[in-house]
C-alpha positions as CSV (number, residue, x, y, z in Angstrom):
1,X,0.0,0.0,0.0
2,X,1.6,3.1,-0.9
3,X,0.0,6.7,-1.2
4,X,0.8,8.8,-4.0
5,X,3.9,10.6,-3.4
6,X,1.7,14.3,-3.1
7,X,0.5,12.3,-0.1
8,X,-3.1,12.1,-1.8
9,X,-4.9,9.0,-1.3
10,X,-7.7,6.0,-2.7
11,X,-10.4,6.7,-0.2
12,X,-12.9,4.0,0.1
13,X,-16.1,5.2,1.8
14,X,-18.5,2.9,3.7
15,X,-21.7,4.3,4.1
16,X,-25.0,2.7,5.7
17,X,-27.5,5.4,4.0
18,X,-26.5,7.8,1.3
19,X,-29.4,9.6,-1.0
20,X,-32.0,9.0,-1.9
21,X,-32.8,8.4,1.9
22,X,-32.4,11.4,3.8
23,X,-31.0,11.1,7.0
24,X,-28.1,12.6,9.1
25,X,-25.7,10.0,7.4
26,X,-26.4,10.9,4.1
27,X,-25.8,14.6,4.7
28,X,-22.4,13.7,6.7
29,X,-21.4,11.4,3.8
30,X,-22.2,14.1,1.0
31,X,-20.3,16.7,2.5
32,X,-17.3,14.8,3.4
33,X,-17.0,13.0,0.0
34,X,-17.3,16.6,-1.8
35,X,-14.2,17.8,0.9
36,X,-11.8,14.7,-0.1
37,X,-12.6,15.0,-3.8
38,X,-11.5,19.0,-3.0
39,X,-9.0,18.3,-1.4
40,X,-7.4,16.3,-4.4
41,X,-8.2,12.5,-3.1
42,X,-9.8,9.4,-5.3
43,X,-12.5,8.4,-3.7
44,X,-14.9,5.4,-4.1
45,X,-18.1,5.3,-1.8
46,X,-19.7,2.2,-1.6
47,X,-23.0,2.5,0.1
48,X,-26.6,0.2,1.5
49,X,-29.6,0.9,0.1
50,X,-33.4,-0.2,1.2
51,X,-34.8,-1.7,-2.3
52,X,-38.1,-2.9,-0.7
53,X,-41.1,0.5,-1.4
54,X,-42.1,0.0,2.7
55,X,-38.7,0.4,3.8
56,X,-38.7,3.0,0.9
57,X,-41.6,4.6,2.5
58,X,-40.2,4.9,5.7
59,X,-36.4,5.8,5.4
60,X,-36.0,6.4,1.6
61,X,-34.8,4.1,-1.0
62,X,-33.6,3.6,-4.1
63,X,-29.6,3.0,-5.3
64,X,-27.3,6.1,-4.9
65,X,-27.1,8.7,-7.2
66,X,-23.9,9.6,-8.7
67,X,-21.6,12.1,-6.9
68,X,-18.9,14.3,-8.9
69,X,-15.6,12.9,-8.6
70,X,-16.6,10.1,-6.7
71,X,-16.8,6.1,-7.9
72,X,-20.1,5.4,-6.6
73,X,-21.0,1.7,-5.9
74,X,-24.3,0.8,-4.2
75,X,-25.8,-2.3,-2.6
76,X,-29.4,-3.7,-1.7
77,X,-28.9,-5.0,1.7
78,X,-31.2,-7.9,0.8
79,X,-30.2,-9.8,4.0
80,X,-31.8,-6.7,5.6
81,X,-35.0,-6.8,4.1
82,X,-35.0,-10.9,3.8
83,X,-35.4,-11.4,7.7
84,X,-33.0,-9.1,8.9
85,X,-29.8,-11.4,7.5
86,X,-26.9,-8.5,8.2
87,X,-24.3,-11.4,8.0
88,X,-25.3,-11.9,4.3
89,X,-25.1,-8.0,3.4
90,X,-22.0,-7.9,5.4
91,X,-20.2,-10.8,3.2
92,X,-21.0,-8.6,0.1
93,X,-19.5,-5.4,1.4
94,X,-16.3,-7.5,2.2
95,X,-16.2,-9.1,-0.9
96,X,-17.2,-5.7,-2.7
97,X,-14.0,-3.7,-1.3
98,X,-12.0,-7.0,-2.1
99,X,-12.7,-7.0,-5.4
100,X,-12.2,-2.6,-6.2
101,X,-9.3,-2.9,-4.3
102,X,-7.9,-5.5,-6.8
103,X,-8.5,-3.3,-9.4
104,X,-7.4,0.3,-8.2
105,X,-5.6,-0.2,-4.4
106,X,-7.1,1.6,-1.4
107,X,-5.1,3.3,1.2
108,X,-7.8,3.7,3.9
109,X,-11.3,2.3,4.5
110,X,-13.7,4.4,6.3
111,X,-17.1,3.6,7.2
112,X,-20.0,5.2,8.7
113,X,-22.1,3.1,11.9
114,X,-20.6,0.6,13.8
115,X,-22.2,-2.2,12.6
116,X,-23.2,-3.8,10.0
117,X,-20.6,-1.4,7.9
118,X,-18.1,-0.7,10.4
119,X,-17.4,-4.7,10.8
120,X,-17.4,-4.9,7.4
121,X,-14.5,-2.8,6.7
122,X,-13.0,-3.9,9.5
123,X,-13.2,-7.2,8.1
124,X,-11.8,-5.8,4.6
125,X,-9.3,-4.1,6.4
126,X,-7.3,-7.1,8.2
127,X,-8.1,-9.5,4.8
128,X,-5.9,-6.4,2.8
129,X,-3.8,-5.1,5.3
130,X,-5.4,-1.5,5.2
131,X,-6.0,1.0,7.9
132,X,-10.0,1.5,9.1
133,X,-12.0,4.4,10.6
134,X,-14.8,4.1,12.2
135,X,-17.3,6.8,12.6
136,X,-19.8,5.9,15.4
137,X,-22.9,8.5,14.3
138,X,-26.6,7.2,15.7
139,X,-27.9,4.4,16.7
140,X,-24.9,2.2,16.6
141,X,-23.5,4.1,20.0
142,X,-26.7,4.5,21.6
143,X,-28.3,1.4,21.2
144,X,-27.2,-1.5,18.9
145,X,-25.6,-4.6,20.9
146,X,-28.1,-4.3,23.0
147,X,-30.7,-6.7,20.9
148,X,-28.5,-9.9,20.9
149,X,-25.2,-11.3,21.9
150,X,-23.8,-11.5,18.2
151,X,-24.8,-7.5,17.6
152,X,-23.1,-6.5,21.0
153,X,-19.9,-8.9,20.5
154,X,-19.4,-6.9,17.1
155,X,-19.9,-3.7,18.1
156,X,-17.7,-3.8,21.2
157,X,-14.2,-5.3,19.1
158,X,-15.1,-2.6,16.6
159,X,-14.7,-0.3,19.5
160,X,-11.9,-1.8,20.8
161,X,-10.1,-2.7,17.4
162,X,-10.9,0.0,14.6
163,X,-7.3,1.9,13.7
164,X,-9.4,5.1,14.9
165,X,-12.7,5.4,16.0
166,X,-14.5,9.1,15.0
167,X,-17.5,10.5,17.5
168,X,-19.2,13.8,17.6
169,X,-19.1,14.5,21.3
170,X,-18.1,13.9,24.5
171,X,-21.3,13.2,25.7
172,X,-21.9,10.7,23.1
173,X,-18.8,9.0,23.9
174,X,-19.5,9.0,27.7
175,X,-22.8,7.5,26.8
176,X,-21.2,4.5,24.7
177,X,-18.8,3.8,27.3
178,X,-21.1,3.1,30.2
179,X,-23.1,1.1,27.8
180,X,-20.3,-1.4,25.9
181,X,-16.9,-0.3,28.5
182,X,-15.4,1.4,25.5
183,X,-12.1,3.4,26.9
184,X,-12.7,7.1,26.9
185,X,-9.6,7.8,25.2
186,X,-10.6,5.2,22.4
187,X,-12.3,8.1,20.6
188,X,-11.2,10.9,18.4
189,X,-13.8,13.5,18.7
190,X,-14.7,15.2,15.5
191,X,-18.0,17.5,15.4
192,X,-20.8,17.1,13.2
193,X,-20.7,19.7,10.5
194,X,-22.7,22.1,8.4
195,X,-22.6,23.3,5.0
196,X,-22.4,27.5,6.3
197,X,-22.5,28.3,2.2
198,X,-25.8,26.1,1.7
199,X,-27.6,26.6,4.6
200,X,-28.2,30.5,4.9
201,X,-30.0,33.1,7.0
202,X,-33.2,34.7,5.2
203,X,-32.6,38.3,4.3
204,X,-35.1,39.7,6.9
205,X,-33.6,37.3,10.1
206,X,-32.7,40.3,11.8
207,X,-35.9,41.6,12.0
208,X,-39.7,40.7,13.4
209,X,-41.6,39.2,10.5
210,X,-45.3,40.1,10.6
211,X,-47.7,37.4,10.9
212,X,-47.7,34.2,13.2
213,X,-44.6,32.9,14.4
214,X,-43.6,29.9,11.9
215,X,-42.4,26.5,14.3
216,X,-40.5,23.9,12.2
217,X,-39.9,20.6,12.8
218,X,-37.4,18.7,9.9
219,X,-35.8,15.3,10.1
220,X,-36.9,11.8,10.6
221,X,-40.7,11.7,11.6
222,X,-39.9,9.4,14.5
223,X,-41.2,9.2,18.4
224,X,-37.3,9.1,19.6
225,X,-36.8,12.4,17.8
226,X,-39.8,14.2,20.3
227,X,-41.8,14.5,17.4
228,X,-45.7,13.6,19.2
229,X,-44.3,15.5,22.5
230,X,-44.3,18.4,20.0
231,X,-47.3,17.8,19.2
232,X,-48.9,16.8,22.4
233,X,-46.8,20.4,23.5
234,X,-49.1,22.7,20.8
235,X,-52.0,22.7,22.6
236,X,-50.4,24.3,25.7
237,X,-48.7,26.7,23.4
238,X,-49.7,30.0,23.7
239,X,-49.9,33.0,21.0
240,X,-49.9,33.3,17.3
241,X,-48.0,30.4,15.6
242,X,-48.0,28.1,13.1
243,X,-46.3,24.9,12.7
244,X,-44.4,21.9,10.0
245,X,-43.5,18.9,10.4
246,X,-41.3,17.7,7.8
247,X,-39.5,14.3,6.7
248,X,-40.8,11.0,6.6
249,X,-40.1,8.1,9.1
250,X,-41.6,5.7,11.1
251,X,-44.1,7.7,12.5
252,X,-45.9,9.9,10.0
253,X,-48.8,8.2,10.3
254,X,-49.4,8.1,13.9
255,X,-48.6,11.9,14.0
256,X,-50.7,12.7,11.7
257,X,-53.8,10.8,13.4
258,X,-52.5,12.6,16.6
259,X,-52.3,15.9,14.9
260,X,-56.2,15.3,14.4
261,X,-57.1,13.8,17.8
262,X,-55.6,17.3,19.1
263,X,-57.7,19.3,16.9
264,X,-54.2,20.6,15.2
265,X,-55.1,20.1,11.4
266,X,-55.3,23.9,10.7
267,X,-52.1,25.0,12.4
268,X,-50.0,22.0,11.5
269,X,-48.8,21.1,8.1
270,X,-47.2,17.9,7.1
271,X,-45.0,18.4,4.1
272,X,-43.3,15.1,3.9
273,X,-40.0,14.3,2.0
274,X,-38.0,17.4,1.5
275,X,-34.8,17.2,-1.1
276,X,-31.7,18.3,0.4
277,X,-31.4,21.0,-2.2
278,X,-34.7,22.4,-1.1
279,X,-34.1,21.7,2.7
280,X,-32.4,25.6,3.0
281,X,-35.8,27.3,2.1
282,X,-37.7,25.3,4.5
283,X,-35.4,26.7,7.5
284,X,-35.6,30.0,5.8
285,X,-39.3,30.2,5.7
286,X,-39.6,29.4,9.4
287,X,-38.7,31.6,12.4
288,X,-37.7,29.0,15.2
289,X,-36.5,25.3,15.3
290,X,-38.1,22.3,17.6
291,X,-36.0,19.3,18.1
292,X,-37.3,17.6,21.5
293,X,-34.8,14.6,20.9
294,X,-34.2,11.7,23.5
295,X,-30.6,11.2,22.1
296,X,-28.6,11.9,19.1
297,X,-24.9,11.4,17.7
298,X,-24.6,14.5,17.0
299,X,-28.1,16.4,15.4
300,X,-27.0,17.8,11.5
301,X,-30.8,19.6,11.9
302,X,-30.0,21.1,14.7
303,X,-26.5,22.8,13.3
304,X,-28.6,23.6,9.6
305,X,-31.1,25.5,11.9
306,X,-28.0,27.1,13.4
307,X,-26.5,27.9,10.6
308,X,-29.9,29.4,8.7
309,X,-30.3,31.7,11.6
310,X,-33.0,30.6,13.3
311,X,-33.9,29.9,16.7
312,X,-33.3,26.5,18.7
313,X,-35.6,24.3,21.1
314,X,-34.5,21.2,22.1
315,X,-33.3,19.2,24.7
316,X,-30.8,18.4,27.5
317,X,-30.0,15.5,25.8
318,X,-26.9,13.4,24.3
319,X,-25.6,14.3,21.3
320,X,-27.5,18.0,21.9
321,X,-25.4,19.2,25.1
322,X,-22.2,19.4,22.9
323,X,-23.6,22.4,20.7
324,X,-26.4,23.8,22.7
325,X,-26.4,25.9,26.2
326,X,-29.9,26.7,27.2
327,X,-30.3,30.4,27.6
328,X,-27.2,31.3,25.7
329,X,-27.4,29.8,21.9
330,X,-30.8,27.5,22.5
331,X,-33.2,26.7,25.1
332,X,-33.1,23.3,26.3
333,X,-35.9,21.3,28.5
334,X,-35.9,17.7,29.9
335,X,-36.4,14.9,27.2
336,X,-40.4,14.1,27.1
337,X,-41.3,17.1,29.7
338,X,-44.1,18.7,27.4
339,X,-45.3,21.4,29.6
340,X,-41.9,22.7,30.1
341,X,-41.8,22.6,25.9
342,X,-44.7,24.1,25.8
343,X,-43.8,26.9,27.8
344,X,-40.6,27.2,26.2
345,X,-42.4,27.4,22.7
346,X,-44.4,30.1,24.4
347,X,-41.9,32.4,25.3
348,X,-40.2,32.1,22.2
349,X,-43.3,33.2,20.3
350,X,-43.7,36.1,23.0
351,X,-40.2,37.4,23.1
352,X,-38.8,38.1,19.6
353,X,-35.9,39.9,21.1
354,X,-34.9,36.2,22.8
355,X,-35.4,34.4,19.4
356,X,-33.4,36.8,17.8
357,X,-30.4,36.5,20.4
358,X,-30.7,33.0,20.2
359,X,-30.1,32.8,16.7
360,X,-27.3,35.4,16.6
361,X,-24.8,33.5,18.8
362,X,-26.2,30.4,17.6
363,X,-25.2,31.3,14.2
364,X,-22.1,33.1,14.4
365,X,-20.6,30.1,16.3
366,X,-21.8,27.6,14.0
367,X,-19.6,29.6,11.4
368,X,-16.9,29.5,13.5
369,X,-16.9,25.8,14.6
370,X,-19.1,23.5,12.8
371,X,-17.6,24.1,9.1
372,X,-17.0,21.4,6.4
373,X,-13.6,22.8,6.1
374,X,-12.7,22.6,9.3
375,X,-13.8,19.3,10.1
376,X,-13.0,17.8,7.1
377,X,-9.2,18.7,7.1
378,X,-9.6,17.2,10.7
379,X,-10.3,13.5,9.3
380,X,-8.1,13.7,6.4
381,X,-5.2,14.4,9.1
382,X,-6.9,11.6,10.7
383,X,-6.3,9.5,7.2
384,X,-2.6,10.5,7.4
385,X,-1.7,9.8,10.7
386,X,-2.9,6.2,9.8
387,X,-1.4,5.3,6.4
388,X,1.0,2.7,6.7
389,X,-0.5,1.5,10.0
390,X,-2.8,-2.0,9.0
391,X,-5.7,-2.8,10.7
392,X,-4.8,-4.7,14.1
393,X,-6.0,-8.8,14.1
394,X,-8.7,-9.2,15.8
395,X,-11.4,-12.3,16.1
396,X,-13.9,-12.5,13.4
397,X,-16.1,-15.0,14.6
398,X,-19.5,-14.3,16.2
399,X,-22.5,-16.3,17.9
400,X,-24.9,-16.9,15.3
401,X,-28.1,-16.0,18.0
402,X,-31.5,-15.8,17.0
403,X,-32.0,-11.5,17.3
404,X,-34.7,-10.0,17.6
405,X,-34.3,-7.2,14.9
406,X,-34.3,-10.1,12.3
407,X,-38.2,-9.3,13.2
408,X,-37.9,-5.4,13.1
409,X,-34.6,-4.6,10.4
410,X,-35.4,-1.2,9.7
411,X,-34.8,0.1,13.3
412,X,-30.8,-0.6,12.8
């Protein structure tokens, strides 16, 4: 393995959802492939996709699209959606990087989510003597391995074994190590990022628009996000406003039949999928930003709010606490306490001064901190520190135990 001598490098790119599925991974992924292709490297991304409409439905589907500069490879995880058979979908990602390797030589694997992906490369990794990162980014840290012995087994020696292992926060990383034991000082933390050029304040954000105060709620339409405390907040919610809910996810429908139950239908709209490229007009048409979250990695909706000058609700929650300070850049309540929501929504609508605060120092630190360039010259330093270094050894064989997320796939 040998970089070329500018010390640019074959980047191979892991991903567990990339476009047309929107999700925090996809954005990550997008965004960092456009920074190593700036930044002069060859990159290949090969990435899962849901080929079944209900999963479709739910999460997005569909193979991914192309990306400029970038050899784009995608795969059905038909173990997935046939039972929830990862070990079958992991196999092909092995044998996929095995195979483009042979043709064009990586110098580092990197792939996004613990597991199935991350123990995939990993796997690739020791078979062709490559370095591996490891970004943990969702659901991976806060929750996976604790279904079945053969999940948790493969998501601790990723932990332990990956050449470097990337997380958003420190709360994040605190939360995985009480969980699977994982050593602090296992992690490199690297901040989710924003897009500061695509993601823009409206022209009037300085000022008091006329008219009811516009509440937006964008992402995945799912209870773990807050999104029916939200709704079960509205009623309490005092003043002129208006509300969206937009995205699709696991809970559209159940929203929208408690939408109804609350007598909501003419001050909530449900605008479903949103395209990235028409994501920055949402924010803009919107004055303040709900995310009552139980947990995130690290919440790419919360720093596009940031970043489009609007201001923040959420919660005192992982993945939140490394970006927000109630009272200073956002106001922060308890996870699932709707009355203190609602009475947070209902001083935002009453104090416009506070909103616009808010979203002053919210913004002009997410400028400052939370750029693509910054953190993307972060992980390709990351890359370099690691060339030459091949993935440790480390035991590839796992119980084969019955799980019971072969009966519910789509959660992982």
């Amino acid at each position: 393995m040998a970089a070329r001598g500018d010390g640019l490098m074959h980047v191979c790119f892991v991903s567990r959802r990339f476009f047309p599925a929107i999700s925090g991974m996809s954005i990550y992924a997008i965004n960092l492939l456009r920074q190593l292709v700036a930044g002069g490297h060859d990159v290949t991304m090969v990435s899962q996709y849901y080929g079944d409409p209900v999963r479709a439905l739910v999460y997005g589907g569909g193979p991914p699209p192309p990306v400029p500069g970038v050899q784009v490879i995608g795969l059905e995880a038909v173990g997935e959606q046939d039972g929830g058979d990862f070990e079958r979908d992991i196999d092909a990602i092995v044998a996929t990087i095995v195979r483009e390797h042979a043709v064009r030589a990586f110098d580092v694997l990197h792939a996004q989510y613990g597991y199935p992906t991350g123990w995939a490369a990993m796997i690739a990794a020791a078979r062709l003597g490559l370095p591996c990162v490891v970004s943990i980014q969702g659901g991976d840290g806060h929750w996976v391995g604790s279904c079945c012995e053969t999940h948790r087994l493969a998501m601790v020696r990723v932990l332990d074994h990956a050449g470097a292992l990337l997380i958003g926060g420190a709360s994040f990383a605190g939360e995985v190590h009480d969980r699977l034991g994982t050593a602090r000082d296992r992690f490199t933390i690297v901040p989710g990022a924003v897009d500061t050029g695509h993601f823009t304040p409206a022209i009037d954000q300085g000022d008091a628009r006329d008219g009811p105060v516009r509440l937006f709620y964008h992402g995945r339409v799912d209870r773990r996000k807050g999104v029916l405390d939200f709704l079960h907040a509205l009623p309490r919610v005092t003043g002129d406003w208006r509300a969206t809910i937009s995205g699709i996810g696991p809970d559209v429908e159940p929203a929208r039949a408690l939408a109804a139950t609350l007598g909501l239908d003419d001050r909530v709209a449900f605008t479903g999928y949103a395209d990235y490229d028409a994501v920055p007009a949402l924010y803009r048409a919107h004055d303040v930003f709900v995310s009552p979250t139980y947990a995130e990695g690290f919440s790419n909706t919360i720093l596009e709010a940031m970043a489009s000058g609007l201001a923040v609700l959420s919660c005192h929650a992982v993945g939140v606490v490394d970006c927000l300070r109630d009272g200073d850049n956002g106001l922060l309540t308890e996870p699932g306490d709707v009355p203190a929501q609602a009475a947070a929504l209902s001083r935002l609508i009453a104090e416009p001064d506070l909103r616009r605060r808010l979203a002053t120092t919210a913004l002009a630190e997410c400028r400052r901190v939370y750029s693509w360039d910054a953190v993307g010259r972060q992980i390709m330093v990351i890359y370099a520190d690691l060339h030459g270094r091949p993935q440790p050894a480390f035991d590839t064989v796992l119980p084969l135990a019955p799980c019971r997320f072969r009966l519910e796939p789509h959660l992982l």
